[in-house]
KEKE-3310 file (N, C-alpha, C; in steps of 0.2 Angstrom, whole numbers, plus 5000, padded with zeros to 4 digits):
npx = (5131:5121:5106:5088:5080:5091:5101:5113:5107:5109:5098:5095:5100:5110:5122:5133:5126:5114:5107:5116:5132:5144:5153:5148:5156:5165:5154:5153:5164:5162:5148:5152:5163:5157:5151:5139:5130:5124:5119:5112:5114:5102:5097:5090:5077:5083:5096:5108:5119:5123:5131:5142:5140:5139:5150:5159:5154:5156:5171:5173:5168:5156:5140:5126:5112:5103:5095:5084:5075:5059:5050:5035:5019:5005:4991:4991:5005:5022:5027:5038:5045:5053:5065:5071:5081:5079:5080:5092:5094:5082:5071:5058:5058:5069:5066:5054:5060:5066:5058:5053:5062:5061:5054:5062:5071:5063:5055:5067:5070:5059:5060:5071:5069:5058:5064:5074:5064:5062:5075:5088:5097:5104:5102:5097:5108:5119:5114:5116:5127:5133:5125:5127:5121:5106:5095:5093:5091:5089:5077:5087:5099:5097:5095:5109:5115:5110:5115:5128:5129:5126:5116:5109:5112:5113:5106:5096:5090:5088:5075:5067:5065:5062:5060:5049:5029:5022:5031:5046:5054:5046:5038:5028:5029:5022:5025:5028:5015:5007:5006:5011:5027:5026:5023:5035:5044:5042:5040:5053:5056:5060:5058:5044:5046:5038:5045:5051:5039:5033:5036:5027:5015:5003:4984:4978:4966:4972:4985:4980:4974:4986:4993:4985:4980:4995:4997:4987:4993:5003:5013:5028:5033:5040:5049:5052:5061:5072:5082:5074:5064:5057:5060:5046:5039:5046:5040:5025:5026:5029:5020:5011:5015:5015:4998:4994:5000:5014:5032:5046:5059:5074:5083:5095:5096:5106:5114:5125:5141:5141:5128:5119:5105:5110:5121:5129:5125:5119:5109:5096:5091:5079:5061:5055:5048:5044:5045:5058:5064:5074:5073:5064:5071:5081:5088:5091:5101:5118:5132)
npy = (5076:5085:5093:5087:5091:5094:5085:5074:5062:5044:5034:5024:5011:5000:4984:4970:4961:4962:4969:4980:4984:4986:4982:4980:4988:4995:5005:5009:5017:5025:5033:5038:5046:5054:5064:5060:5058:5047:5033:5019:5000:4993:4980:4972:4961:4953:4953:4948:4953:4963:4965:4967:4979:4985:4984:4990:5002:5009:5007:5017:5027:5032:5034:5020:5014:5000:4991:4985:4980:4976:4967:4969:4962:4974:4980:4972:4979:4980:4984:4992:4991:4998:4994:4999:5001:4990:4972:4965:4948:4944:4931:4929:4940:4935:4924:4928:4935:4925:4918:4927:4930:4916:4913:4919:4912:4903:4911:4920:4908:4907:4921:4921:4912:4919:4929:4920:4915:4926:4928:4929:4922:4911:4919:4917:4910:4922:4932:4927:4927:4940:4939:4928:4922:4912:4915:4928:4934:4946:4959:4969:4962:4952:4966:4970:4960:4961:4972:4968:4959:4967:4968:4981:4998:5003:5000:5008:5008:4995:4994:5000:4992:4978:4966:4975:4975:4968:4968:4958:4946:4948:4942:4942:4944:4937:4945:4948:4949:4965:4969:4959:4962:4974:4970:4960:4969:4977:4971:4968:4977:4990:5001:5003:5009:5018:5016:5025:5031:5038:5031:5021:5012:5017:5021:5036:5034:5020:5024:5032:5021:5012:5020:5020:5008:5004:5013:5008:4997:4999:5007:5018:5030:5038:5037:5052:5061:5058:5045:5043:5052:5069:5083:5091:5077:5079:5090:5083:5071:5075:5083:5072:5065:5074:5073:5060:5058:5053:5049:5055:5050:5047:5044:5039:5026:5022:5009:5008:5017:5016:5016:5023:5039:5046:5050:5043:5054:5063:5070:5085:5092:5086:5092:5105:5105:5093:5077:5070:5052:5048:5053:5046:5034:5036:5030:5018:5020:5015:5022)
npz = (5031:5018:5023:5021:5006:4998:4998:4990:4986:4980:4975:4968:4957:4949:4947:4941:4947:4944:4928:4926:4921:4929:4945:4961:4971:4960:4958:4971:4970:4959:4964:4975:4970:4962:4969:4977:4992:4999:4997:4987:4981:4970:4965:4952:4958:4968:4982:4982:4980:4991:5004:4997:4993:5004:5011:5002:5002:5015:5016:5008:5017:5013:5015:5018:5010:5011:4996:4984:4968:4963:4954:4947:4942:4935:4931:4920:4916:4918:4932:4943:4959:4973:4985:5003:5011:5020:5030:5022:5024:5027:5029:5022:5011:5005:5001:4991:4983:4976:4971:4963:4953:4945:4937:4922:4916:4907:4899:4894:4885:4878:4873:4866:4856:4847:4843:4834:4824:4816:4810:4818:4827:4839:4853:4865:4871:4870:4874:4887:4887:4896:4907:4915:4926:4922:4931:4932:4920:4907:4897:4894:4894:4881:4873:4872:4869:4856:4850:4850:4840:4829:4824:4830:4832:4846:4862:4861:4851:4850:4858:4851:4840:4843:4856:4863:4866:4854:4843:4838:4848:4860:4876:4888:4905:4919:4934:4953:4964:4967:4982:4988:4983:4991:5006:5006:5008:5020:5029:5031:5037:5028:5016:5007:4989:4973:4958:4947:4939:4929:4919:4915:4905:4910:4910:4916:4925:4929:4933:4944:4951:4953:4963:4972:4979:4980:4992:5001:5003:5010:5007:5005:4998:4982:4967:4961:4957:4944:4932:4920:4920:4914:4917:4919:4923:4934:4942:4939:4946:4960:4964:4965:4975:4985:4984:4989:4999:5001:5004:4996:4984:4974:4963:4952:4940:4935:4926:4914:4909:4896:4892:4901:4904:4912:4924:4939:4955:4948:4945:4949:4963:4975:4971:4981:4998:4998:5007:5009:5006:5015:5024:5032:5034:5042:5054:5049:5039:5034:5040)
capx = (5127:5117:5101:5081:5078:5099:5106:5115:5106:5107:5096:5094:5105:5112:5126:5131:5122:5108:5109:5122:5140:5150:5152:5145:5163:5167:5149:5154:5169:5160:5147:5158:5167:5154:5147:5134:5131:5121:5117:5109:5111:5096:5097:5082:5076:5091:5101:5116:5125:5120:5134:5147:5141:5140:5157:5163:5154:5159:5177:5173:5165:5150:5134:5122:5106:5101:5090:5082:5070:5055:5046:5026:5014:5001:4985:4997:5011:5027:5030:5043:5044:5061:5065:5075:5082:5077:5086:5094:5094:5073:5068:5052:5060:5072:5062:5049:5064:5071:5053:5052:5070:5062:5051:5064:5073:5058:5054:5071:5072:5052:5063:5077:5064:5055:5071:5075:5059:5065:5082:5092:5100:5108:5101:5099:5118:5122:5112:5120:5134:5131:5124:5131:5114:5099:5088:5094:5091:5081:5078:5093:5106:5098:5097:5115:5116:5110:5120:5134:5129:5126:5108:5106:5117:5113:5101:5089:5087:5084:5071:5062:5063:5064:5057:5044:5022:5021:5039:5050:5055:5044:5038:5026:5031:5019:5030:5025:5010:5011:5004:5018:5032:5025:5024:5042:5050:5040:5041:5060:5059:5061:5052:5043:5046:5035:5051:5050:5031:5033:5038:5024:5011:4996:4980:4976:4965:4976:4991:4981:4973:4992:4994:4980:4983:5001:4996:4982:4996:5009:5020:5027:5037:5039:5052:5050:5069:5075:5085:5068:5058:5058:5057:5037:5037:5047:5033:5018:5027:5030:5012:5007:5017:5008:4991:4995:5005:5020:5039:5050:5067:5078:5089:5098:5094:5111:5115:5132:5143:5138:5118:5112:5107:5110:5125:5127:5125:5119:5102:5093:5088:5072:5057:5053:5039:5041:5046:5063:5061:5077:5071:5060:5074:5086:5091:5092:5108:5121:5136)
capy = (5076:5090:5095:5088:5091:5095:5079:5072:5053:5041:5028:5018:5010:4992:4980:4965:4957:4961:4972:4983:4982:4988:4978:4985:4990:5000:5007:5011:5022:5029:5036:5042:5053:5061:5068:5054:5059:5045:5027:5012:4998:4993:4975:4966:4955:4953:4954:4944:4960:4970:4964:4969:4984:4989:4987:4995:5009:5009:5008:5025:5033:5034:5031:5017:5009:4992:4992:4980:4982:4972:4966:4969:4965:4977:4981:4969:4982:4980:4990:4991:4994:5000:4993:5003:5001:4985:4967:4959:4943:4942:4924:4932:4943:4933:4921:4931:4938:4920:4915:4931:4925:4910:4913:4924:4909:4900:4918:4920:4906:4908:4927:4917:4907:4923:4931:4916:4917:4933:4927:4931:4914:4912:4925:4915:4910:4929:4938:4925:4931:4946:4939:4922:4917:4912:4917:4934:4936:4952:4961:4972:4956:4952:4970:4971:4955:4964:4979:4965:4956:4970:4969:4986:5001:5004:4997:5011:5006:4988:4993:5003:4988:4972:4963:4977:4972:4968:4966:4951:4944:4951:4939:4944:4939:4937:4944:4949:4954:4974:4968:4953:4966:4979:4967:4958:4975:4983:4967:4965:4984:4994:5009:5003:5016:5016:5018:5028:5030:5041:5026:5015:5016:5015:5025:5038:5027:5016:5027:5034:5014:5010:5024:5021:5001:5003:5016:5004:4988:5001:5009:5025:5034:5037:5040:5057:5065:5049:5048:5044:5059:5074:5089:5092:5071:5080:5092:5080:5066:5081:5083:5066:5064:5074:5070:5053:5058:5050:5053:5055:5047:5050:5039:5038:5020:5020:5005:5007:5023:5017:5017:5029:5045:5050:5045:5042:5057:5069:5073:5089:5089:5085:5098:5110:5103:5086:5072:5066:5046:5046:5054:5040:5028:5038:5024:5010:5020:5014:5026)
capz = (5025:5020:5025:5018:4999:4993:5000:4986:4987:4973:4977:4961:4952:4946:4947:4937:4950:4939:4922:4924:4918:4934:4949:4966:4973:4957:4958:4976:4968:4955:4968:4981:4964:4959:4976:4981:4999:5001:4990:4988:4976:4970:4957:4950:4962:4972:4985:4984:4980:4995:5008:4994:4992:5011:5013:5000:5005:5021:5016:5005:5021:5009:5019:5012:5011:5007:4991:4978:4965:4962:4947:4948:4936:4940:4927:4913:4915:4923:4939:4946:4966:4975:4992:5005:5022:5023:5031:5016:5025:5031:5026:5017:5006:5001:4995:4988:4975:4974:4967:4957:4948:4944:4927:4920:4911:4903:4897:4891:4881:4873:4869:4861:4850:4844:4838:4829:4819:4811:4808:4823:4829:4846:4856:4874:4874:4869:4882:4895:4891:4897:4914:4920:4930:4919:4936:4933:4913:4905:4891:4895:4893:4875:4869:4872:4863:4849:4850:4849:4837:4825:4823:4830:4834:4851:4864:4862:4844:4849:4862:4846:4836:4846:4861:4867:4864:4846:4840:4839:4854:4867:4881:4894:4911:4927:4941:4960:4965:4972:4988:4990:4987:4997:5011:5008:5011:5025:5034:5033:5041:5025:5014:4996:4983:4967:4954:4942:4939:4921:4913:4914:4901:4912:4909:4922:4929:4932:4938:4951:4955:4956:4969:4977:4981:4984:4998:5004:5005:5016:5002:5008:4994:4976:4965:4958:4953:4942:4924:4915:4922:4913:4921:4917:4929:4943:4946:4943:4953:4965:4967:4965:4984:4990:4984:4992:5007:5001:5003:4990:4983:4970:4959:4945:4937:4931:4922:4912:4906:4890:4892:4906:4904:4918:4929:4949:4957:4942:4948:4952:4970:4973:4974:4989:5001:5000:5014:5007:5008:5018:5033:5036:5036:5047:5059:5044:5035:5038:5041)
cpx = (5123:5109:5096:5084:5085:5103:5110:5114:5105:5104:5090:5097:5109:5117:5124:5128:5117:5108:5112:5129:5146:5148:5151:5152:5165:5161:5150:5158:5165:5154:5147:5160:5162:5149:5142:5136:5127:5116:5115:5110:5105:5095:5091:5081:5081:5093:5106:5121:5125:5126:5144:5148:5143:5147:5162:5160:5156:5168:5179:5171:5158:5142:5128:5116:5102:5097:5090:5075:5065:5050:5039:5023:5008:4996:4989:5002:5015:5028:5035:5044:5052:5060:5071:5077:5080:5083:5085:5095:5087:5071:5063:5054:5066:5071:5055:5054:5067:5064:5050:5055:5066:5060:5055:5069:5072:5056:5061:5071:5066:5054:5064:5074:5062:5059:5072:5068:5061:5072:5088:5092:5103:5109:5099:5105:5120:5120:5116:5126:5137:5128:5126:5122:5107:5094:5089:5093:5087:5082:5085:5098:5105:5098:5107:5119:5116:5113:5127:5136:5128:5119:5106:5114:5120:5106:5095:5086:5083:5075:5064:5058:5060:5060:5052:5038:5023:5026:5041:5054:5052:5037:5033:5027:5026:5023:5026:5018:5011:5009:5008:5023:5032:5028:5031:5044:5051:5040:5045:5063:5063:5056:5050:5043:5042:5043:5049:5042:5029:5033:5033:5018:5005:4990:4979:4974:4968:4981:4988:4976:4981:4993:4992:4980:4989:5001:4993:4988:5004:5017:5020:5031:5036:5044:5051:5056:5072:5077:5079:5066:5063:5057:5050:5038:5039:5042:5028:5020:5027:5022:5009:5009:5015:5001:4991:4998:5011:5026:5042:5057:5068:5085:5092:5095:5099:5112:5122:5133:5142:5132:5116:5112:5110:5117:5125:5128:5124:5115:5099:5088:5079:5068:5057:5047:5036:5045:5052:5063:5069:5077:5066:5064:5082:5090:5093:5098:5112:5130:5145)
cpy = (5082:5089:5094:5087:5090:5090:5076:5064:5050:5036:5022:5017:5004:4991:4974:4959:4956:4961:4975:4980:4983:4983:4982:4989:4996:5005:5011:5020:5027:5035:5042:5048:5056:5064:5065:5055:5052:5041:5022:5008:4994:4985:4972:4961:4952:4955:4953:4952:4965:4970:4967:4977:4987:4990:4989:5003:5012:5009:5015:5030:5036:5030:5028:5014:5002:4994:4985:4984:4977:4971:4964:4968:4970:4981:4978:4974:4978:4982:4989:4994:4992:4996:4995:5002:4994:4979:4964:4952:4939:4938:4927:4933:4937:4928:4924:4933:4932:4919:4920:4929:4919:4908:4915:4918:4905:4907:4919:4917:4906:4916:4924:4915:4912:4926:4927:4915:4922:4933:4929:4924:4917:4916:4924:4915:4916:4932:4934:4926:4937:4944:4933:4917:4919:4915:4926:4938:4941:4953:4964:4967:4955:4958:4971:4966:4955:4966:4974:4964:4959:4971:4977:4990:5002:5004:5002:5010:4999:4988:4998:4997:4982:4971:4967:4974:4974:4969:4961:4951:4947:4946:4943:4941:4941:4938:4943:4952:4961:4971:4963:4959:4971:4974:4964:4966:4979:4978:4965:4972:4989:4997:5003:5011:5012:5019:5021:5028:5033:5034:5021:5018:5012:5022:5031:5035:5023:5017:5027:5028:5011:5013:5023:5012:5000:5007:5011:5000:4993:5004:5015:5030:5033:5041:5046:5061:5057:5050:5047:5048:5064:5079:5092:5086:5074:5083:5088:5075:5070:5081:5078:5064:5066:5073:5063:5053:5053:5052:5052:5054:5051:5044:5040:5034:5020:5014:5005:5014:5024:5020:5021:5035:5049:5045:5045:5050:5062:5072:5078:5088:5087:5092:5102:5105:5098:5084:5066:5058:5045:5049:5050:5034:5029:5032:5019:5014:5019:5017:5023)
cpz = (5025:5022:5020:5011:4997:4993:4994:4985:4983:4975:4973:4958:4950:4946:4940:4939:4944:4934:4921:4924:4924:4942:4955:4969:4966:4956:4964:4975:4965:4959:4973:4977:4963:4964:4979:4988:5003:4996:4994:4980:4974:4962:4961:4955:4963:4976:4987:4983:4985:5001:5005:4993:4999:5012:5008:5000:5010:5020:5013:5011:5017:5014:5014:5015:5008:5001:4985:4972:4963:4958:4949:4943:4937:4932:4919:4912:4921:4926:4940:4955:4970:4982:4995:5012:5024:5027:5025:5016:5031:5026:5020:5009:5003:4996:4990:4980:4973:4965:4962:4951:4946:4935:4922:4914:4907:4897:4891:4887:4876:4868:4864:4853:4846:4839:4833:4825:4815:4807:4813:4829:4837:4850:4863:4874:4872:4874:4889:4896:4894:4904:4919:4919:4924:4923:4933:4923:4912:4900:4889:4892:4885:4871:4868:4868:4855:4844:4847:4842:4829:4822:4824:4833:4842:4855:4866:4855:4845:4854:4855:4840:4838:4852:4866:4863:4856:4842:4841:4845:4858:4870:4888:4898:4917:4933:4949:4960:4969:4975:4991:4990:4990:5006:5012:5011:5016:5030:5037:5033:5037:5022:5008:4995:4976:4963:4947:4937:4931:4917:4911:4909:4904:4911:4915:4927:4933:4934:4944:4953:4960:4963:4976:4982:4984:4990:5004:5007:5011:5013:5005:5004:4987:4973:4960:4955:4949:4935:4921:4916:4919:4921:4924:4925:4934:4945:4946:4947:4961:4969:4969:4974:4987:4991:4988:4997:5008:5002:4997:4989:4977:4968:4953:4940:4936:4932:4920:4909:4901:4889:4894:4904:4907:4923:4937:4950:4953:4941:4949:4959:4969:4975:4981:4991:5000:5004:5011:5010:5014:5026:5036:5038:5039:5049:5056:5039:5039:5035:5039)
residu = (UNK:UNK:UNK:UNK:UNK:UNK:UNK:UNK:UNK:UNK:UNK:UNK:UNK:UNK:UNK:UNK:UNK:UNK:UNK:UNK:UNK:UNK:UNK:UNK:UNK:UNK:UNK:UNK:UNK:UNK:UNK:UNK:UNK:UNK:UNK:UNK:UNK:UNK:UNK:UNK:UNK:UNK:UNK:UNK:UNK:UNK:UNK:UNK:UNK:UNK:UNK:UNK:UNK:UNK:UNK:UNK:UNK:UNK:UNK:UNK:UNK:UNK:UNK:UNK:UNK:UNK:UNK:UNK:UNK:UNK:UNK:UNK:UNK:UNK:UNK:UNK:UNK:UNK:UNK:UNK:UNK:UNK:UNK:UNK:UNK:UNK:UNK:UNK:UNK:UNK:UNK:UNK:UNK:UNK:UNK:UNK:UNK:UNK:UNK:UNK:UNK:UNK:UNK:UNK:UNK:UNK:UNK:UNK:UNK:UNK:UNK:UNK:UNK:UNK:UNK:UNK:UNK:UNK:UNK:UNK:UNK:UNK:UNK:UNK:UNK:UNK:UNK:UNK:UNK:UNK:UNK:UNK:UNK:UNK:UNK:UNK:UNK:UNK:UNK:UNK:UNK:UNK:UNK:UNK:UNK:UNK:UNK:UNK:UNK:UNK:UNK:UNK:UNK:UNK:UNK:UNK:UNK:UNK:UNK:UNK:UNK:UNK:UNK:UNK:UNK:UNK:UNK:UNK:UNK:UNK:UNK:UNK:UNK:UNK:UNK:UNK:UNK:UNK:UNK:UNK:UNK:UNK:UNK:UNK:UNK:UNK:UNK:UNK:UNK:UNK:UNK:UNK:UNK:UNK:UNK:UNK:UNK:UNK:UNK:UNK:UNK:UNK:UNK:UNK:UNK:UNK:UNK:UNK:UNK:UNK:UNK:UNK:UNK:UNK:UNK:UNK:UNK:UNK:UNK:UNK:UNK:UNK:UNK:UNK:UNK:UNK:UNK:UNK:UNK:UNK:UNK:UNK:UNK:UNK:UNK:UNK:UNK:UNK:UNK:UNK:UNK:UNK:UNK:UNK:UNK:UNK:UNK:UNK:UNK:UNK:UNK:UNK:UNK:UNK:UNK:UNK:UNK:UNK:UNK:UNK:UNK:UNK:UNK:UNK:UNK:UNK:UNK:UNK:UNK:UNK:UNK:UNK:UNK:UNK:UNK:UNK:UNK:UNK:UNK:UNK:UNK:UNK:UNK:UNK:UNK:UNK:UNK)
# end
């Protein structure tokens, strides 16, 4: 592998475990092909997919690291916090994302109901066709619903239109506490990552509370190279790590060839002068 900042690491990005459209083995491939020196998959409150993907990396000779991602509510936003290098099978953690999963189908169907106010019928059994497991439903499954259905053209239109605050169908959900999934991750001997920090629409204030809390409860990284960040967020994220003496990752978020901007391995390295998150989880890749 190469060396610090150049490595070529993707370590964000979804199966049909969760929201996206490719299944962790073809994820594996896709990967592998575009010079990924080093992955993780990373679905929603989840880790049933993590035993599939190991060994199909492992069949690529692609080195990988456990990952999930975790749903926080955190000043009435939704965070999102990465987990990396951890055990996929530490009692804690698994139940902490079981009991995450749990709201997400009561949620879904209060969606459903909102949609049909407006005129748009059958839009829990549409999204589930798109994911199987009611525990595993998002927004993601019924924007695609939409998309299908003709409602909109493409699922960045529906998130213009549709189920964000103050449009049709959108649902607040209560997920984790930061300090619950700080703790699953770091107790089942892996890193927390803030994920993609640009995206949240939190106040200054409250960016650097977030900061400052998830440091307190033992987070040690933050995604700063990632397909939502501009260029402009690689440098303030850049900064923000050091301000906070965090390490830093890098992901894709990829989702599906259709959706993402950004595909596995498409990245610009990360900055100069920071503490790549996977030197701290040396001994937790697994080769």
């Amino acid at each position: 592998m190469n060396p610090k900042n150049i490595l070529n690491a993707d370590l964000h990005c979804h199966s049909v475990i969760s929201d996206g459209t490719l299944t962790p083995e073809v994820l594996a491939a896709r990967a592998k092909a575009n010079g990924v020196e080093l992955w993780a998959l990373t679905d929603h409150d989840e880790v049933s997919g993590q035993h599939r993907a190991l060994e199909a990396a492992r069949s690529l000779g692609l080195p990988y690291l456990t990952g999930t991602e975790i749903s926080v509510t955190f000043a009435s936003e939704t965070v999102h916090i990465v987990g990396l290098g951890f055990d996929p099978y530490d009692a804690a953690l698994v139940q902490g994302l079981h009991d995450t999963r749990g709201g997400r189908e009561e949620r879904a169907r209060e969606m459903a109901a909102s949609l049909a106010q407006v005129g748009i019928a059958g839009a829990f059994e549409g999204a589930l066709n798109y994911v199987g497991n009611p525990e595993l439903i998002s927004r993601t499954h019924f924007a695609r619903f939409l998309v299908e259905a003709g409602v909109c053209r493409e699922t960045s239109e529906v998130f213009r239109k549709y189920l964000t605050e103050g449009k049709p169908g959108y649902v607040p959900h209560r997920w984790a506490t930061l300090k619950n999934a700080v703790n699953w991750i770091t107790q089942a001997q892996g890193v927390a990552v803030i994920a993609h920090p640009g995206r949240y629409n939190l106040t200054t204030n409250e960016e650097y509370a977030l900061f400052a809390e998830f440091k307190a409860h033992g987070g040690q990284a933050v995604e700063v190279v990632t397909g939502s960040h501009t260029r402009q967020e690689f440098i303030k994220y850049a900064e923000t790590a050091q301000e906070f003496s965090l390490a830093a990752s890098r992901g894709s978020d990829f989702h599906s060839p259709d959706e993402s901007r950004t595909d596995l391995g498409a990245l610009p390295p990360l900055p100069g002068g920071l503490t790549p998150v996977w030197e701290l989880l040396g001994h937790r890749i697994h080769a």
